[in-house]
C-alpha positions as CSV (number, residue, x, y, z in Angstrom):
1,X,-36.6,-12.8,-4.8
2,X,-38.8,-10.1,-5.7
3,X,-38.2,-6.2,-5.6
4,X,-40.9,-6.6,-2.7
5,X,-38.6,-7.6,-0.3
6,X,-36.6,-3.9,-1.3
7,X,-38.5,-1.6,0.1
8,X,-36.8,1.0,-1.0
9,X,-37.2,1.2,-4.7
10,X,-41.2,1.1,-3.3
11,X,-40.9,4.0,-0.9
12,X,-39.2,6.2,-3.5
13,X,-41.9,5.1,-6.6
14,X,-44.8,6.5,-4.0
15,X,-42.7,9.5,-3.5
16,X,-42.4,10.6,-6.7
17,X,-45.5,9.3,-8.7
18,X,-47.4,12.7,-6.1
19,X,-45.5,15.2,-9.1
20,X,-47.1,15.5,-12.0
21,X,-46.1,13.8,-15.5
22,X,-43.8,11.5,-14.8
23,X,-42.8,8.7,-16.4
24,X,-41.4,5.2,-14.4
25,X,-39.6,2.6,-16.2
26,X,-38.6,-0.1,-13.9
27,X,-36.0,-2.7,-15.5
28,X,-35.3,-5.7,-14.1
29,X,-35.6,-9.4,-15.1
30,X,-39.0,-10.7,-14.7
31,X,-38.1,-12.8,-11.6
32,X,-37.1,-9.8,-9.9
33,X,-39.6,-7.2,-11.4
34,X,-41.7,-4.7,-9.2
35,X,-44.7,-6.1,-7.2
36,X,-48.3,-5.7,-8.9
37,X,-49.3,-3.4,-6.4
38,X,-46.7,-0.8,-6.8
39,X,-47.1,-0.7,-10.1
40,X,-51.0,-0.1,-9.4
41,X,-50.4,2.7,-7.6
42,X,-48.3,4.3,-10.0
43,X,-50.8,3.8,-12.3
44,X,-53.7,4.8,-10.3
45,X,-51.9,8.3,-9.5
46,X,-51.9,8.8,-13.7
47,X,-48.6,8.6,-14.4
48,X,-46.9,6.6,-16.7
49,X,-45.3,3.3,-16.3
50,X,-43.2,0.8,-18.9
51,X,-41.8,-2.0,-17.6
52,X,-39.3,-3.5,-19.6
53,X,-36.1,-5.8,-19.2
54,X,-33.8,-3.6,-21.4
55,X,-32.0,-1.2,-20.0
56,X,-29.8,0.2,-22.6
57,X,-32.7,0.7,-24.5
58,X,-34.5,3.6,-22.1
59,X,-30.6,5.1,-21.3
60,X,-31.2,8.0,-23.7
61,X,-34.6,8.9,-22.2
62,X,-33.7,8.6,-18.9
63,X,-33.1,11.5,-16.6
64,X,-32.7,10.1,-12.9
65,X,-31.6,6.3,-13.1
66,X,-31.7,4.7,-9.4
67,X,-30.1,1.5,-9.0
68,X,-30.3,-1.2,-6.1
69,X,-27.7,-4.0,-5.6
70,X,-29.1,-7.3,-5.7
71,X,-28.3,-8.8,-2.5
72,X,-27.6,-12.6,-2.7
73,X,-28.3,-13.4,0.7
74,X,-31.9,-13.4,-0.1
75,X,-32.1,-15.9,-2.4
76,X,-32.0,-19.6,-1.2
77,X,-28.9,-21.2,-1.5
């Protein structure tokens, strides 16, 4: 399962990549990372965008964290 079957974490990256100087960080493992295409468009509107796996690392520079609940029913059993 990717974050492309979470629409939400999508909607709310398209939101706020239309402000000015932000910066994303999406963390996740890479099985589960965001689509290519998301992370095109965030790149495309000129903001900035690391994508990493760590996320104790990016705590201290981190000023809104949103989470999502992995939902097991998605995955294949």
């Amino acid at each position: 399962m990717r974050l492309e079957v979470r629409p939400y974490g999508h909607s709310l990256s398209r939101l706020l990549y239309m402000y000015k100087d932000l910066s994303f960080t999406p963390v996740s493992p890479k099985q589960l990372s965001m689509p290519d295409y998301v992370i095109g468009d965030i790149e495309n509107a000129g903001q900035k965008i690391t994508i990493t796996n760590q996320l104790e690392d990016n705590l201290d520079q981190t000023d809104i964290l949103y989470l999502t609940r992995i939902q097991e029913e998605r995955f294949p059993s």
